[in-house]
N, C-alpha and C positions, 0 to 999 in steps of 0.2 A: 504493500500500500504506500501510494507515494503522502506521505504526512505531512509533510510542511507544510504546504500550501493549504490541505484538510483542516492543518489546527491553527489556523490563522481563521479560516471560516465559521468552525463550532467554536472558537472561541466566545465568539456573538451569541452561539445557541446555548453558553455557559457550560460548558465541556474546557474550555481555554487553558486552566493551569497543567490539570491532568494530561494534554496532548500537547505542550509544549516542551514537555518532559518529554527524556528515552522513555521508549513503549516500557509501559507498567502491566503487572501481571492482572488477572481478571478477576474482579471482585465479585464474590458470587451475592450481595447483597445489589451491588449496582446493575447488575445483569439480568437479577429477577427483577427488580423495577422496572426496568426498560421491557423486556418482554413483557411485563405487565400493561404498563402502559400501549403495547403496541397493539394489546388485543384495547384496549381502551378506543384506541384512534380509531382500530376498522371499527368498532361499535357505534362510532358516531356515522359512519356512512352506512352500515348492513347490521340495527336495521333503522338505526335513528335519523340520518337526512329522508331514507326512505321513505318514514309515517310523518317524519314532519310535510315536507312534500305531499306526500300521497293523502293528507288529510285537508288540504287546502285544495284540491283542483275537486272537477265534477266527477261523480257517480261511476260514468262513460270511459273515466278516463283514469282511474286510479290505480288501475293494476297496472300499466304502460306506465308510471312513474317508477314503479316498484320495479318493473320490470329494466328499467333506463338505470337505475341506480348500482342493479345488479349485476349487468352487462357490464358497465362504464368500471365497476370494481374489479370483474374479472379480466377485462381489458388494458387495466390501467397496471397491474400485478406485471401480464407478460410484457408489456412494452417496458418497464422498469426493471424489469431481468435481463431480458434483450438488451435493453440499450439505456435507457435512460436514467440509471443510478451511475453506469460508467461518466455519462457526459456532466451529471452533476459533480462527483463526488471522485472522482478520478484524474490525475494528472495538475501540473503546477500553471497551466495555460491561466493568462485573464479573464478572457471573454467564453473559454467552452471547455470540457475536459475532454479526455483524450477514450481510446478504445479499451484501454488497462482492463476494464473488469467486464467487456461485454460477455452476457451469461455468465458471471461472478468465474471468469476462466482465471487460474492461476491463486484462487482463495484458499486458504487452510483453514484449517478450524485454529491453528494459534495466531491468526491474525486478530490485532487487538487496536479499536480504536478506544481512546482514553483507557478504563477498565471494565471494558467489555465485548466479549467477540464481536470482529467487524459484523460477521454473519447476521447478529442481533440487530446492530444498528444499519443493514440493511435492510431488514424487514421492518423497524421505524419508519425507518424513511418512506417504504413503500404505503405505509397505512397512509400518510402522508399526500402522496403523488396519489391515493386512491379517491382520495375526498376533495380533494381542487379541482379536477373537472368535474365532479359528481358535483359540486356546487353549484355548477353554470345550468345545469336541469332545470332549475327554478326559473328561470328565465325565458324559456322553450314550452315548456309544461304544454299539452294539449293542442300541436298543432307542427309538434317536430319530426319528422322519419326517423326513423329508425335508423337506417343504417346510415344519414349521413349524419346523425349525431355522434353517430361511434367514429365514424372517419374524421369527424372533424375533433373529437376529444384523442385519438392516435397521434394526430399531429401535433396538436396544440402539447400534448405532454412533450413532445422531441424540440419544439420552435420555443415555446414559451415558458414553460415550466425546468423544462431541467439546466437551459439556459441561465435561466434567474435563481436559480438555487445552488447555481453555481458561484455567478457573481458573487453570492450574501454567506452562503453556507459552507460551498467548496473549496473558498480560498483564492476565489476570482477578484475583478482588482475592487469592486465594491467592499468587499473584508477586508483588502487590504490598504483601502481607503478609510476604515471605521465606520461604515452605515450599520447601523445595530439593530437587528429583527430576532428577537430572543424566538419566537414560535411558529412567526409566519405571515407576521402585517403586510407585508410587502412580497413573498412568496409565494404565500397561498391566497389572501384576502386580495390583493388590492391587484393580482394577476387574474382572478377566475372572475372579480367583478368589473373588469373593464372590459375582461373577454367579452361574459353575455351581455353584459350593456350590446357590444359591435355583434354577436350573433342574434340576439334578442331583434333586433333593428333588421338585421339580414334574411331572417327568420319571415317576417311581418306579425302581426297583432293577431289575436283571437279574435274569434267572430264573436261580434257584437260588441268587442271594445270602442272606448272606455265604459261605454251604459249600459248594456244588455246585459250585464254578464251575473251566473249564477253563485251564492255564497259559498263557502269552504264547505264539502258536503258534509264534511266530521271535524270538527274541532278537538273533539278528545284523542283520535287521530296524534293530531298536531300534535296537541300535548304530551303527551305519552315520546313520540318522537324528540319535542323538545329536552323534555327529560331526561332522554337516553346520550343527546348531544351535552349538555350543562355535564352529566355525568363522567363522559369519553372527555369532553375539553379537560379533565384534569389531567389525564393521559398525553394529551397534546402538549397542553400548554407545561405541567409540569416534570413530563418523560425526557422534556428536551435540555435538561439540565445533566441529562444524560446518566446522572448518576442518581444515588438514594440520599440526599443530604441536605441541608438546610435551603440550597439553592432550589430545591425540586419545590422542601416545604413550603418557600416562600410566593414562588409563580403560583402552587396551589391556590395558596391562600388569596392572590390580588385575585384572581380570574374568581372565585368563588365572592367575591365583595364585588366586585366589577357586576358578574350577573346579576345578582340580589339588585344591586342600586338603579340599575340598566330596568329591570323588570317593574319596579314600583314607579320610577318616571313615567315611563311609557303609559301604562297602566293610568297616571294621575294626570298625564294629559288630555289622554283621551278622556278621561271622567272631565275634564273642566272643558272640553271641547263639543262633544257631543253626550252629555250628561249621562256618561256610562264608560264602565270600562270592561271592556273584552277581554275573551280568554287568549284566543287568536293573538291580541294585540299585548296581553301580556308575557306571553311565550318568545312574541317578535323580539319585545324590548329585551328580554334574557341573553337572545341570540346576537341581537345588535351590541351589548353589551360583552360579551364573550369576543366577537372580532376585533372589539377596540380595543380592548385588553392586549389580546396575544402579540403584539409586538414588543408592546413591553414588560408583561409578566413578568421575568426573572427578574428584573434591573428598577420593580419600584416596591413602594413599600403599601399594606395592603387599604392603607387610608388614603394613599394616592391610586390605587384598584378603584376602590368606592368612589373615588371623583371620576377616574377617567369613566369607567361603569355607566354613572349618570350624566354625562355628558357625550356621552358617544349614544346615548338610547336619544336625548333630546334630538342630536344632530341627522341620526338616523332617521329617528320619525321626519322631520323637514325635507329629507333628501328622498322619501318616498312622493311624494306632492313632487316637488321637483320633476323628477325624472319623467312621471304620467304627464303632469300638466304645462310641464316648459317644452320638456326635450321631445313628449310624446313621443316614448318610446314604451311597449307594452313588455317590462321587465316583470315576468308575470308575479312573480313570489318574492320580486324585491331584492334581490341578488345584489346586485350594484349600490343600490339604496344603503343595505345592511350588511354585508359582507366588503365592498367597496370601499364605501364612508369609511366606515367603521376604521377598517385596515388601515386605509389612507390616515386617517386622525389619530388614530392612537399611535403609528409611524411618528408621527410632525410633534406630538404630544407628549412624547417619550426622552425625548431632550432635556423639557423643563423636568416632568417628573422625575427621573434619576439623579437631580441633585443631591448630594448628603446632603443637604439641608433639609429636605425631606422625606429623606429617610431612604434613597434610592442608592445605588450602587457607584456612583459615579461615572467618569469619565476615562477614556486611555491618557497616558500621562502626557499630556502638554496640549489636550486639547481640552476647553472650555464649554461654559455653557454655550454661546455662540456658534463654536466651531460645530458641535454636533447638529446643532440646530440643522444650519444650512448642510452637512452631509445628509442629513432626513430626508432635506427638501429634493435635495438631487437623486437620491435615492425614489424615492418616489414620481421624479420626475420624470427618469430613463425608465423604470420599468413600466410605469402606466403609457407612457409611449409607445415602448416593444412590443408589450403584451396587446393595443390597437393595431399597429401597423401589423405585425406576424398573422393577427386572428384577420383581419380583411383578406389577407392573401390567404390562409388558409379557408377562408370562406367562398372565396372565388374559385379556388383548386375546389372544393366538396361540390360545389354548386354544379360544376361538368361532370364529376364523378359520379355523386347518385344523388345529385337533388337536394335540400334542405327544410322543405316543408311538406308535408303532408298533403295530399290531394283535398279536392273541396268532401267528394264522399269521403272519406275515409274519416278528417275534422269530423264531419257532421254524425257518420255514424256512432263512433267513439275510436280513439285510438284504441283501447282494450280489444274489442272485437273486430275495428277494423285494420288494424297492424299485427294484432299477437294473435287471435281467433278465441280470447278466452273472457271471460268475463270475472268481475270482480267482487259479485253479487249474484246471488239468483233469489230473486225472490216468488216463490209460487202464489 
């Protein structure tokens, strides 16, 4: 394993001391952690994005979410064996890594990053690369094919995702610039919501958008899924500490006050807006609150969670209105609104909050609150760029290939029966 350039990367994702060091032998409590957490992360995509998803679209069409979720996880598995953990996480390049580990060729079982088999933090990673295009679903929901939503999540993991998790993670020149993404603001959030923002657009609208349209057919649904996500986010946000130790305890801790704060905002806007508060809308705020987080989890402290928390659910909520009513774009389940924002803000947000003065981790030595600040902003500035440009071209490649929307029958019938033959319900 070429490590230098690796541990300049995980540095960021709080792995730093442990892989700066000659390779250390494998701690058998950091190892179970990490495997732990890694069944955590797929539990938020299989089966938690899945019922949160599949409780918000219509009747007709819930099993085709379940069914997309499922695909996009078994698809996303082989493409990050194949190829795509090589070009993240492989080789000392800036901009892409090298062919080192396609199909994990030349691994041992005593290869060890920080303290613990590479092996392990392979399949980290992979839960990882499972749930970033599985995010962009929500954006598609009820009027996307099938098979070019697989082709175009294929690509976007080789163009867009392992590109940038290179940059930030791999030891590419963004880690070795200092841009700091403890979990994934800018990897996983602020990539899969600009994506479906640009396929969401490419896509076109549901029928009968913005007015016709039918409510969440189950809410309980949702929640239940929400649940399963708030629960796997400790997995995420906390596993990427890579080890069992205060660092893990602590990203826990902000991401579990982050949601809390994120969920009752939401919740008390809506009650002073339209004189009630939703279940739907208090699950939203949870999730919105969870993506603002995860940038900076490791590196704040958990009263600086509960600020960011409720500040990224306020912003969130604003950024739903937005997108429908400026950009009218029919971002079906809010993708860009709450995973985008969210990512994006808690990135730009995580500068001020890891001051010591507030309890956060600091800074690398000789750069200041300033310095970081503006690394945030360019951070965020190059990837939501790439992550646009890459996904138009990949949108145009799928669009010759096999299409990107659904026929007028097939929408109207349901995708459940009119793409998979199955239904999601029988009711006699």
């Amino acid at each position: 394993m070429q490590a230098t350039g690796l541990a300049l990367g995980l540095g960021l994702l709080g792995a730093g001391p442990a892989l700066a060091q000659a390779p250390s032998e494998v701690n058998s409590g950091d190892t179970a952690w990490l495997l732990s957490a890694t069944a955590l992360v797929l539990l938020m995509t299989l089966p938690g994005l899945a019922l949160f998803y599949g409780g918000l679209v219509r009747t007709k069409n819930v099993l085709s979410v379940l069914m997309q979720c499922t695909a996009v996880a078994c698809l996303a598995s082989v493409v990050w064996l194949a190829l795509g953990y090589s070009l993240a996480f492989s080789g000392t390049a800036p901009l892409i890594g090298d062919l080192g580990r396609v199909g994990l060729m030349g691994l041992t079982r005593g290869d060890v990053i920080g303290t613990a088999p590479e092996i392990v933090f392979f399949a980290f990673q992979m839960a990882f690369a499972i749930i970033t295009p599985a995010l962009m679903i929500g954006a598609v929901v009820e009027r996307v094919k099938f098979a070019g939503l697989l082709a175009f999540c294929a690509g976007w993991l080789v163009l867009v995702y392992a590109p940038v998790c290179h940059w930030i993670w791999g030891g590419g020149w963004m880690a070795t610039l200092g841009v700091k993404d403890y979990a994934g603001g800018l990897v996983v959030h602020a990539t899969a919501g600009v994506s479906a923002l640009i396929l969401a657009k490419a896509v076109g609208p549901r029928d009968g958008w913005p007015r016709d349209l039918s409510p969440p057919h189950n809410p309980g649904m949702t929640m239940t899924g929400a649940g399963l996500l708030w629960v796997g986010w400790f997995g995420f946000n906390g596993g990427s500490a890579l080890a069992a130790n205060a660092d893990a305890g602590a990203a826990l801790t902000a991401t579990h006050m982050a949601a809390a704060s994120a969920g009752l905002v939401w919740a008390l806007i809506e009650h002073r807006r339209f004189g009630r508060a939703s279940l739907v809308g208090l699950v939203t705020g949870v999730v919105a609150g969870l993506a603002t987080v995860t940038p900076a989890s490791g590196f704040i402290s958990p009263l600086a969670g509960l600020f960011l928390g409720a500040l990224g659910s306020y912003v969130c909520f604003e950024a739903v209105s937005l997108v429908k009513a400026r950009l009218k774009v029919d971002d079906s389940l809010d993708v860009f609104a709450v995973h985008g924002v969210g990512g994006i803000l808690g990135t730009l947000m995580l500068a001020g909050l890891a001051h010591p003065l507030l309890g956060g981790t600091g800074y690398a030595e000789g750069v200041g609150l300033a310095g970081q600040a503006w690394r945030q902003a360019l951070g965020v500035v190059v990837v939501c760029a790439w992550s646009a440009g890459a996904s138009l071209v990949l949108v145009a490649i799928v669009r010759k290939l096999t299409g990107l929307r659904a026929s007028d029958e097939v929408i109207d019938e349901g995708l459940d029966l009119g793409a998979h033959g199955e239904r999601a319900y029988h009711i006699n």
